[in-house]
N, CA, C and O atoms as a Tinker XYZ file with bonds, in Angstrom:
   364  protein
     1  N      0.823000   -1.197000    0.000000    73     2
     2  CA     0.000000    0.000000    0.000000    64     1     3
     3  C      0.863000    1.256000    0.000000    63     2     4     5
     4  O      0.709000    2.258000   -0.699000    81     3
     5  N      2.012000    0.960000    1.122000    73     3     6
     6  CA     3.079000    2.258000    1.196000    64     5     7
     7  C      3.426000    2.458000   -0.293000    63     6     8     9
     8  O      3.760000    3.576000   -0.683000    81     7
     9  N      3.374000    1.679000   -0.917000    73     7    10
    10  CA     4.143000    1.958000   -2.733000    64     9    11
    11  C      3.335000    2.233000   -3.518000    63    10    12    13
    12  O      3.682000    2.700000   -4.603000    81    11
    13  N      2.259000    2.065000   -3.267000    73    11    14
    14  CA     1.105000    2.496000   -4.554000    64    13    15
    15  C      1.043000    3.767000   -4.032000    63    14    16    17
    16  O      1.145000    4.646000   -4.887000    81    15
    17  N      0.892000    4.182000   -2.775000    73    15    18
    18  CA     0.763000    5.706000   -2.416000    64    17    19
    19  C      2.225000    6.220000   -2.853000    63    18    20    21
    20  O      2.105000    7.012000   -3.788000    81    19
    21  N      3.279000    6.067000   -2.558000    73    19    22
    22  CA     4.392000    6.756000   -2.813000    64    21    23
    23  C      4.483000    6.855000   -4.387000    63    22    24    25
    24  O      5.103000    7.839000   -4.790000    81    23
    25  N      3.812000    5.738000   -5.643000    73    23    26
    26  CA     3.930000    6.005000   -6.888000    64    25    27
    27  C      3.535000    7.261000   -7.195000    63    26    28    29
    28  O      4.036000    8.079000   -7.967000    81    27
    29  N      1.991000    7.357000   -6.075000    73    27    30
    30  CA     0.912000    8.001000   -7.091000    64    29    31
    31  C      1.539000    9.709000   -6.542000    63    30    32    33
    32  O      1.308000   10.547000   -7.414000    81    31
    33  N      2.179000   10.228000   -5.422000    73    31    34
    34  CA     3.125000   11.418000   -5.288000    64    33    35
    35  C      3.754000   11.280000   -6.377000    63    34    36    37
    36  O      3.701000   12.228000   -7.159000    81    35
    37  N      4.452000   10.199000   -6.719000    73    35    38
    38  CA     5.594000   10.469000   -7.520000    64    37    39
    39  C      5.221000   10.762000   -8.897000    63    38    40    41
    40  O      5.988000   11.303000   -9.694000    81    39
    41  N      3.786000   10.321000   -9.221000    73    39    42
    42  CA     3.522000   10.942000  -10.678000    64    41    43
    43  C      3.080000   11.746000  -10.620000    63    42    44    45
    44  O      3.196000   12.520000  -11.570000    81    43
    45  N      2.150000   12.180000   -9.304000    73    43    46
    46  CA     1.672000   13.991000   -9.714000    64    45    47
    47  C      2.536000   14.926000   -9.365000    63    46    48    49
    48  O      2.345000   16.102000   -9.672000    81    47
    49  N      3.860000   14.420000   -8.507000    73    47    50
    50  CA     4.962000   15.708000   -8.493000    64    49    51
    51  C      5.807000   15.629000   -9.643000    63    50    52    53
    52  O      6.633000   16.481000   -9.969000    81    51
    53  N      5.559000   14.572000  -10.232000    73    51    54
    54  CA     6.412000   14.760000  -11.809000    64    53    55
    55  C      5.236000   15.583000  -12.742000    63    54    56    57
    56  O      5.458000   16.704000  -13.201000    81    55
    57  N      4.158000   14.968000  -12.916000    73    55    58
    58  CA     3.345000   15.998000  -13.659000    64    57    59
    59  C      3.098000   17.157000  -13.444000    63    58    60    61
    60  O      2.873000   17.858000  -14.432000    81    59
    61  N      3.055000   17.695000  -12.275000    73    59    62
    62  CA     3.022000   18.957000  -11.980000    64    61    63
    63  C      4.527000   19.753000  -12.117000    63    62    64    65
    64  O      4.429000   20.980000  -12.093000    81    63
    65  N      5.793000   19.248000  -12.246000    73    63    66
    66  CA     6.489000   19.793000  -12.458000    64    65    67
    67  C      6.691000   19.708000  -14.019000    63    66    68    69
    68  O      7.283000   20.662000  -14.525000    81    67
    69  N      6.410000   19.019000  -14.578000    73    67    70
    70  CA     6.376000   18.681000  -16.565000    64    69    71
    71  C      5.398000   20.275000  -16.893000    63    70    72    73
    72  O      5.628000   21.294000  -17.545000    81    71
    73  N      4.388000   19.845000  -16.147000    73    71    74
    74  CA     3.835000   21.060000  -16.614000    64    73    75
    75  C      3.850000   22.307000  -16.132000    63    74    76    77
    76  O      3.029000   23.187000  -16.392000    81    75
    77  N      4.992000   22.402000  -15.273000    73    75    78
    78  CA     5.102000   23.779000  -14.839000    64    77    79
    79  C      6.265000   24.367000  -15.855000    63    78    80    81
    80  O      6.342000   25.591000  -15.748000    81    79
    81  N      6.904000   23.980000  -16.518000    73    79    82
    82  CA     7.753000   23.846000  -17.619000    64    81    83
    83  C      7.569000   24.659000  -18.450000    63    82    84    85
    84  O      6.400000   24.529000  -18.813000    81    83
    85  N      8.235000   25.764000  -19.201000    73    83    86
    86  CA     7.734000   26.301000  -20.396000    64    85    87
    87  C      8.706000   26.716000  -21.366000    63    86    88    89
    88  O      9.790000   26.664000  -20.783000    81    87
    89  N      8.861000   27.069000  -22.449000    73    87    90
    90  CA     9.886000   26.866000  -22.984000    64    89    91
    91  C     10.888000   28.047000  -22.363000    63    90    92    93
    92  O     12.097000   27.870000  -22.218000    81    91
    93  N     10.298000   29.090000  -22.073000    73    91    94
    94  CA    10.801000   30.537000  -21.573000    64    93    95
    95  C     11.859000   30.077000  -20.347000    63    94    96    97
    96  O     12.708000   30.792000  -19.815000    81    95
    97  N     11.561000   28.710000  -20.068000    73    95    98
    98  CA    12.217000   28.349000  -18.665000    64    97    99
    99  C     13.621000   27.737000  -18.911000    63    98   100   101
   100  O     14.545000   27.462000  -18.146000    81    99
   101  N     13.407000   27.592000  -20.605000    73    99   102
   102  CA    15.077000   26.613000  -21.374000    64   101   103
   103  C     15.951000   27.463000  -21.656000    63   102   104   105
   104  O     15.674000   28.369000  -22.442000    81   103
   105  N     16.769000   27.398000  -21.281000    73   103   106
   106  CA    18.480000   28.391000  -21.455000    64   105   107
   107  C     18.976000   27.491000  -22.186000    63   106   108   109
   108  O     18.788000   26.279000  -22.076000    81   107
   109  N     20.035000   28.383000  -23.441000    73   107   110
   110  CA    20.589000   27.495000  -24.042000    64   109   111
   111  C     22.216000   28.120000  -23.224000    63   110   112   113
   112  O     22.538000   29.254000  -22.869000    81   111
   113  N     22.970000   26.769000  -23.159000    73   111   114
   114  CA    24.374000   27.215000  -22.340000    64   113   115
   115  C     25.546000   26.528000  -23.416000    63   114   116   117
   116  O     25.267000   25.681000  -24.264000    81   115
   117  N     26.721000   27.014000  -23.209000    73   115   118
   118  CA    27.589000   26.161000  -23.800000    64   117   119
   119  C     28.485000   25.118000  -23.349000    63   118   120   121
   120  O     29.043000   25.325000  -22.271000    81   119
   121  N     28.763000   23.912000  -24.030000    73   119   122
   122  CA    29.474000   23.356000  -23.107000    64   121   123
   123  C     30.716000   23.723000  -22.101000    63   122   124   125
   124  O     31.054000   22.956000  -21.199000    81   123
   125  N     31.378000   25.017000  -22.362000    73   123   126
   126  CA    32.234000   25.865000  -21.212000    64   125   127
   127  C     31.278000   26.264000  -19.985000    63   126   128   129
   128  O     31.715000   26.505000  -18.859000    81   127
   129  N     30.064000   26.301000  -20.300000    73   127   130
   130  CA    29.140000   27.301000  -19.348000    64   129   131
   131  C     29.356000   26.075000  -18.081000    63   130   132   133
   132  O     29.829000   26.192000  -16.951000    81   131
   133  N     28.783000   24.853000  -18.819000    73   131   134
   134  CA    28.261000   23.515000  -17.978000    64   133   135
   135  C     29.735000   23.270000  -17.226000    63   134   136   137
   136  O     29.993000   23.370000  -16.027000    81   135
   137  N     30.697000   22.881000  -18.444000    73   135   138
   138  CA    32.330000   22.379000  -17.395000    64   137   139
   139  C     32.408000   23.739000  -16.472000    63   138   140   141
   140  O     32.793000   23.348000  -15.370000    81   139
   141  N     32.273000   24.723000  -16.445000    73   139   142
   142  CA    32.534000   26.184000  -15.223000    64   141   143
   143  C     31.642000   25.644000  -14.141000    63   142   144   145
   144  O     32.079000   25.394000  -13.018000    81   143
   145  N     30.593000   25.496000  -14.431000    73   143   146
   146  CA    29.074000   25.197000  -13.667000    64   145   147
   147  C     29.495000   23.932000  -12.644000    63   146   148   149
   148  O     29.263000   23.879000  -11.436000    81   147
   149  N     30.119000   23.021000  -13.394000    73   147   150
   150  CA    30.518000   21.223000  -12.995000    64   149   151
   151  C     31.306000   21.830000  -11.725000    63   150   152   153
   152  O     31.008000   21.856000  -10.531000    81   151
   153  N     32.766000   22.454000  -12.652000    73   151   154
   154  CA    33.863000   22.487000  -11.409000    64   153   155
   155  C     33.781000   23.519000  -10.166000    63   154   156   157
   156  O     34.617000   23.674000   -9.276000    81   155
   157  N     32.317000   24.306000  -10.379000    73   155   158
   158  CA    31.866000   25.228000   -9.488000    64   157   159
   159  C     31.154000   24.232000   -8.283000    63   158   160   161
   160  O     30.507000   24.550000   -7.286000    81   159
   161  N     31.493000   23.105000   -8.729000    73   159   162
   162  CA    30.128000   22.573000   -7.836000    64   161   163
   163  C     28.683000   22.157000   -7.893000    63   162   164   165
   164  O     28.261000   21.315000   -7.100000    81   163
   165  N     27.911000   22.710000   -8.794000    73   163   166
   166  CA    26.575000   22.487000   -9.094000    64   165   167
   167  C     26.372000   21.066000   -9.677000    63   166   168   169
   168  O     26.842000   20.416000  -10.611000    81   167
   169  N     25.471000   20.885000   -8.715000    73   167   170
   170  CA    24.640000   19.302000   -9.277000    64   169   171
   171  C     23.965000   19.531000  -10.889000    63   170   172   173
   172  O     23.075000   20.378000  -10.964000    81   171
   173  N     24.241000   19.029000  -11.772000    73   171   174
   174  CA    23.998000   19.169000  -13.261000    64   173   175
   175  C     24.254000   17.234000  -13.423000    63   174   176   177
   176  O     25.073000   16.394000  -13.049000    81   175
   177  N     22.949000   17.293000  -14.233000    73   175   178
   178  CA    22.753000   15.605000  -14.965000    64   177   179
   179  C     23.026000   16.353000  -16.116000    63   178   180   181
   180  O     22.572000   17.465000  -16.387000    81   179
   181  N     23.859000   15.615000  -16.829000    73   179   182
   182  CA    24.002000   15.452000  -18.360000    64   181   183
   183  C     23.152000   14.684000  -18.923000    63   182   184   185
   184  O     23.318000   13.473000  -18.782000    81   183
   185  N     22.060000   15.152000  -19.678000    73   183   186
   186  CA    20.727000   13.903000  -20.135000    64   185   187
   187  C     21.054000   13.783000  -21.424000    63   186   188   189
   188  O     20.683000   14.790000  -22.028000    81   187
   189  N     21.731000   12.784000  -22.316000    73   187   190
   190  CA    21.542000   12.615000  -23.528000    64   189   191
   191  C     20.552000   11.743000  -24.206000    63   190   192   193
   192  O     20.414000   10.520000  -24.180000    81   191
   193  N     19.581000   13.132000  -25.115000    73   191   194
   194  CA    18.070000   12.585000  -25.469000    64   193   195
   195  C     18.177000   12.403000  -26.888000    63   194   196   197
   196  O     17.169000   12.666000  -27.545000    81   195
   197  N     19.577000   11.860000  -27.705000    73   195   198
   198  CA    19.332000   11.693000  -28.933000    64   197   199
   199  C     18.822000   10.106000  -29.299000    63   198   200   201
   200  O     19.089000    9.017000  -28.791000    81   199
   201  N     17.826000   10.582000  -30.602000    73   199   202
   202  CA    17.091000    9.120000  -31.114000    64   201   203
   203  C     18.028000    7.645000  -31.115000    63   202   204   205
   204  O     19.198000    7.301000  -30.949000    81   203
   205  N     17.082000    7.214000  -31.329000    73   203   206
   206  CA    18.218000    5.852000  -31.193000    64   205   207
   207  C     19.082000    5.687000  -32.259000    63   206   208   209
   208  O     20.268000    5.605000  -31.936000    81   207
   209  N     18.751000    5.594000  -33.785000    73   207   210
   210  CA    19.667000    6.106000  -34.615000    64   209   211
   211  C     20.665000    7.086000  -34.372000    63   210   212   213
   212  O     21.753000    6.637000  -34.732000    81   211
   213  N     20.761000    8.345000  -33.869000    73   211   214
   214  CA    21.712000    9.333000  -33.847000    64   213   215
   215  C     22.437000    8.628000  -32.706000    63   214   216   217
   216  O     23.639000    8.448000  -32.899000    81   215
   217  N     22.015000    8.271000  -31.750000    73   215   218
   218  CA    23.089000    7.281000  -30.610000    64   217   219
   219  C     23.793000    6.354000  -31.151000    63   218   220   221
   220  O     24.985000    6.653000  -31.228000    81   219
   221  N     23.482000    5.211000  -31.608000    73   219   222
   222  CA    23.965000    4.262000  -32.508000    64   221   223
   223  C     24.723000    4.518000  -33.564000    63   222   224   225
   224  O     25.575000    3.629000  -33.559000    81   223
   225  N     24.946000    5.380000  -34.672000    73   223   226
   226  CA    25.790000    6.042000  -35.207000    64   225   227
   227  C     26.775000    6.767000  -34.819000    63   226   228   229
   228  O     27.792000    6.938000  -35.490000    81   227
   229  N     26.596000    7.181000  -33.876000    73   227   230
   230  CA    28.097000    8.094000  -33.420000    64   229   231
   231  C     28.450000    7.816000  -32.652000    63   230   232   233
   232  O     27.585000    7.305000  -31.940000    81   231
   233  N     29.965000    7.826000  -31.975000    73   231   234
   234  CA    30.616000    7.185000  -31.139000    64   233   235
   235  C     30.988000    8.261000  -30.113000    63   234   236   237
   236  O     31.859000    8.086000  -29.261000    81   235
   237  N     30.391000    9.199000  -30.227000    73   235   238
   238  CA    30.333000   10.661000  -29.150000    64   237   239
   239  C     29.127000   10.530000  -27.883000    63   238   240   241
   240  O     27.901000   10.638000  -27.871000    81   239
   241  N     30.590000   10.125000  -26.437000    73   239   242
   242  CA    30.097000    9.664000  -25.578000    64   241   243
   243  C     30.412000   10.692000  -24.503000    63   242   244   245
   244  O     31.522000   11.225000  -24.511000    81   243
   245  N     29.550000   10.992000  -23.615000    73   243   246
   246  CA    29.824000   12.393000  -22.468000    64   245   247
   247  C     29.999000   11.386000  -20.896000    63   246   248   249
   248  O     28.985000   11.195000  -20.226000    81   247
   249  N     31.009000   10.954000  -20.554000    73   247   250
   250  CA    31.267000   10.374000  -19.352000    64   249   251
   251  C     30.552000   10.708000  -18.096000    63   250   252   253
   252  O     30.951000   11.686000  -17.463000    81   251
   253  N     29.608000   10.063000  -17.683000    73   251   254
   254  CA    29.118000   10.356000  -16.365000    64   253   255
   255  C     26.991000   10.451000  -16.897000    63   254   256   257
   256  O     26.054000   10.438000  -16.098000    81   255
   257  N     26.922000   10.523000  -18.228000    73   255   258
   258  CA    26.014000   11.080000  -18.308000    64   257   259
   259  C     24.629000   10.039000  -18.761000    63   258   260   261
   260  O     24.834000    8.904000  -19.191000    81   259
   261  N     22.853000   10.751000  -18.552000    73   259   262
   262  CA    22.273000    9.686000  -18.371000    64   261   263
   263  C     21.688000    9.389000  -19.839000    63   262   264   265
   264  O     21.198000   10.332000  -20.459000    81   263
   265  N     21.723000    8.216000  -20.363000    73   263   266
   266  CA    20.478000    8.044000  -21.682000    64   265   267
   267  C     19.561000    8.075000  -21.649000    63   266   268   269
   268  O     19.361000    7.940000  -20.442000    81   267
   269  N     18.200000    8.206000  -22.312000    73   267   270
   270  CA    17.058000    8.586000  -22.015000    64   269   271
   271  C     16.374000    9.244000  -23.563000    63   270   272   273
   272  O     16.092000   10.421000  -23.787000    81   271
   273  N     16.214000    7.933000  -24.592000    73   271   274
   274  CA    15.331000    8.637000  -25.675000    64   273   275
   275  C     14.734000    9.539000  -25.673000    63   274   276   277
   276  O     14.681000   10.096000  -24.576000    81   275
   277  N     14.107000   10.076000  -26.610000    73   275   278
   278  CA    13.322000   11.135000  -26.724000    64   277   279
   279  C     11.855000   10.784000  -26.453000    63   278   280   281
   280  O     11.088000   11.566000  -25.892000    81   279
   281  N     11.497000    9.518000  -26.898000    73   279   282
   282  CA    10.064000    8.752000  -27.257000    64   281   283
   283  C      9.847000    8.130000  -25.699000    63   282   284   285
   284  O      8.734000    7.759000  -25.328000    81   283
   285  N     11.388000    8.040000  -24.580000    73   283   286
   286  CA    10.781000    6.984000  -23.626000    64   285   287
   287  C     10.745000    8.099000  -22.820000    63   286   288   289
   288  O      9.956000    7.861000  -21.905000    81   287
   289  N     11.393000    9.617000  -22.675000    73   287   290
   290  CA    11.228000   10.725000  -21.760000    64   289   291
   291  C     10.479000   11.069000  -20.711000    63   290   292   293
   292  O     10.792000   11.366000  -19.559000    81   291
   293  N      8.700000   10.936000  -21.651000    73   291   294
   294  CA     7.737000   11.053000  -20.630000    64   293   295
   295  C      8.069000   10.055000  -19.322000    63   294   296   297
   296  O      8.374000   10.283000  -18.151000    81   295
   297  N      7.869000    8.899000  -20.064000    73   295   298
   298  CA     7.754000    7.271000  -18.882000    64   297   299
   299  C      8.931000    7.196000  -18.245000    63   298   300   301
   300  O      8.906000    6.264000  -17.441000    81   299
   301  N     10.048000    7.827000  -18.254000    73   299   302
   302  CA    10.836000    7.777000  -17.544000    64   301   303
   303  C     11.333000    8.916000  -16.381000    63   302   304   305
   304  O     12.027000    8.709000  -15.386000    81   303
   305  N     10.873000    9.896000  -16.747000    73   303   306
   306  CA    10.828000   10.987000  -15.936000    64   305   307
   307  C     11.061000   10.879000  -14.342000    63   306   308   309
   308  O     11.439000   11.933000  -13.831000    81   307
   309  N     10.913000    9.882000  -13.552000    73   307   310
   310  CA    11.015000    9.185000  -12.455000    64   309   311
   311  C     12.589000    9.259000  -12.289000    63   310   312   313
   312  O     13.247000    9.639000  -11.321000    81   311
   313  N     12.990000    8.787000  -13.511000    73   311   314
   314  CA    14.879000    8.878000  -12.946000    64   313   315
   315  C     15.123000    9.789000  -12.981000    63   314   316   317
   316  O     16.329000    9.698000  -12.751000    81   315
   317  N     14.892000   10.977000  -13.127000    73   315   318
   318  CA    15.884000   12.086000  -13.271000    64   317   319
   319  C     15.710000   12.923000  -11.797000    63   318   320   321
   320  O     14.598000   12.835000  -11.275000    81   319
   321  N     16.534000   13.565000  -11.243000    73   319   322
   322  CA    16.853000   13.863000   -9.946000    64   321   323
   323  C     16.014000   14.902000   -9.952000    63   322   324   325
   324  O     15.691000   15.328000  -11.061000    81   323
   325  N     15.448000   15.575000   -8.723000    73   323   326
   326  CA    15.019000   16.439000   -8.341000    64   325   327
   327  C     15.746000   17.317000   -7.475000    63   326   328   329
   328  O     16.036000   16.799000   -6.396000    81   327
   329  N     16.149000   18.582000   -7.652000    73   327   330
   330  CA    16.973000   19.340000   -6.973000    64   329   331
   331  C     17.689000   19.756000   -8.193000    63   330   332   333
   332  O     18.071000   20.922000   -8.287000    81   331
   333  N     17.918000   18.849000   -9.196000    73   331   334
   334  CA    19.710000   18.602000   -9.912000    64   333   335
   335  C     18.906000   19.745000  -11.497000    63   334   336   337
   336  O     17.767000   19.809000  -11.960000    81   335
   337  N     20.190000   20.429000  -11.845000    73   335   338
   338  CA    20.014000   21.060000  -13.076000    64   337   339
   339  C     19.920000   19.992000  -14.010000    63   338   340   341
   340  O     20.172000   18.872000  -13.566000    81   339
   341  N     19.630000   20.091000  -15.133000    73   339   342
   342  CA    19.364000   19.018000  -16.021000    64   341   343
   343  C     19.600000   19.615000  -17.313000    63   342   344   345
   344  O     19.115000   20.707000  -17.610000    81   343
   345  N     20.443000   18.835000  -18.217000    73   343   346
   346  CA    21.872000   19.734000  -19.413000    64   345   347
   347  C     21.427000   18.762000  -20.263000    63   346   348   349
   348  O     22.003000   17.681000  -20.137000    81   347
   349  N     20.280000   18.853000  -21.375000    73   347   350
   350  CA    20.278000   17.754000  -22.025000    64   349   351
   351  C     20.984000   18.134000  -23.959000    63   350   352   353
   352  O     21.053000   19.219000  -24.535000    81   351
   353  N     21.300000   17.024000  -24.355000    73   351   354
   354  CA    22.140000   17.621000  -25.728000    64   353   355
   355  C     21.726000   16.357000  -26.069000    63   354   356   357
   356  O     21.565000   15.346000  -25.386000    81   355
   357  N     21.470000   16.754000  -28.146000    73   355   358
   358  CA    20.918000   15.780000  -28.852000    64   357   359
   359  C     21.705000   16.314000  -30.163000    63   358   360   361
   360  O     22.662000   17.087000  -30.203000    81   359
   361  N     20.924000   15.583000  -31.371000    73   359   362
   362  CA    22.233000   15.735000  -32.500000    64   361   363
   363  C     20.859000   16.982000  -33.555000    63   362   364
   364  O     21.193000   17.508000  -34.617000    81   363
């Protein structure tokens, strides 16, 4: 019972934060911004959301960082940290 209640927080504080979202809220940074940001300290996930083709083709890999299609994003939303900046790059 403790887990069906703790799911059902966990999807309306993810939905309510999905949709508190707007694009006005996306900064674009450069990768100097993020390595300054890293060695400053700040919690930053590296999310790489490229298709599965563009993953599979290129051998350009960011050490430390999480996968996470574009198509499985919604349903996965659960892994990604709360608190943590979130740096996602695609092709």
């Amino acid at each position: 019972m403790k887990k069906i209640i703790l799911a059902l927080v966990l999807v309306f504080a993810i939905s309510t934060l999905a949709s508190a979202v707007t694009i006005q809220d996306v900064v674009r940074v450069t990768p100097e911004e993020v390595m300054a940001d890293m060695k400053a300290g700040h919690k930053i996930l590296i999310l790489d959301i490229r298709s599965k083709g563009a993953y599979e083709s290129m051998d350009i890999r960011i050490k430390g960082d999480k996968r996470i299609a574009p198509d499985d994003l919604e349903a996965r939303m659960f892994e990604l940290p709360m608190g943590t900046e979130i740096v996602t790059y695609c092709t």
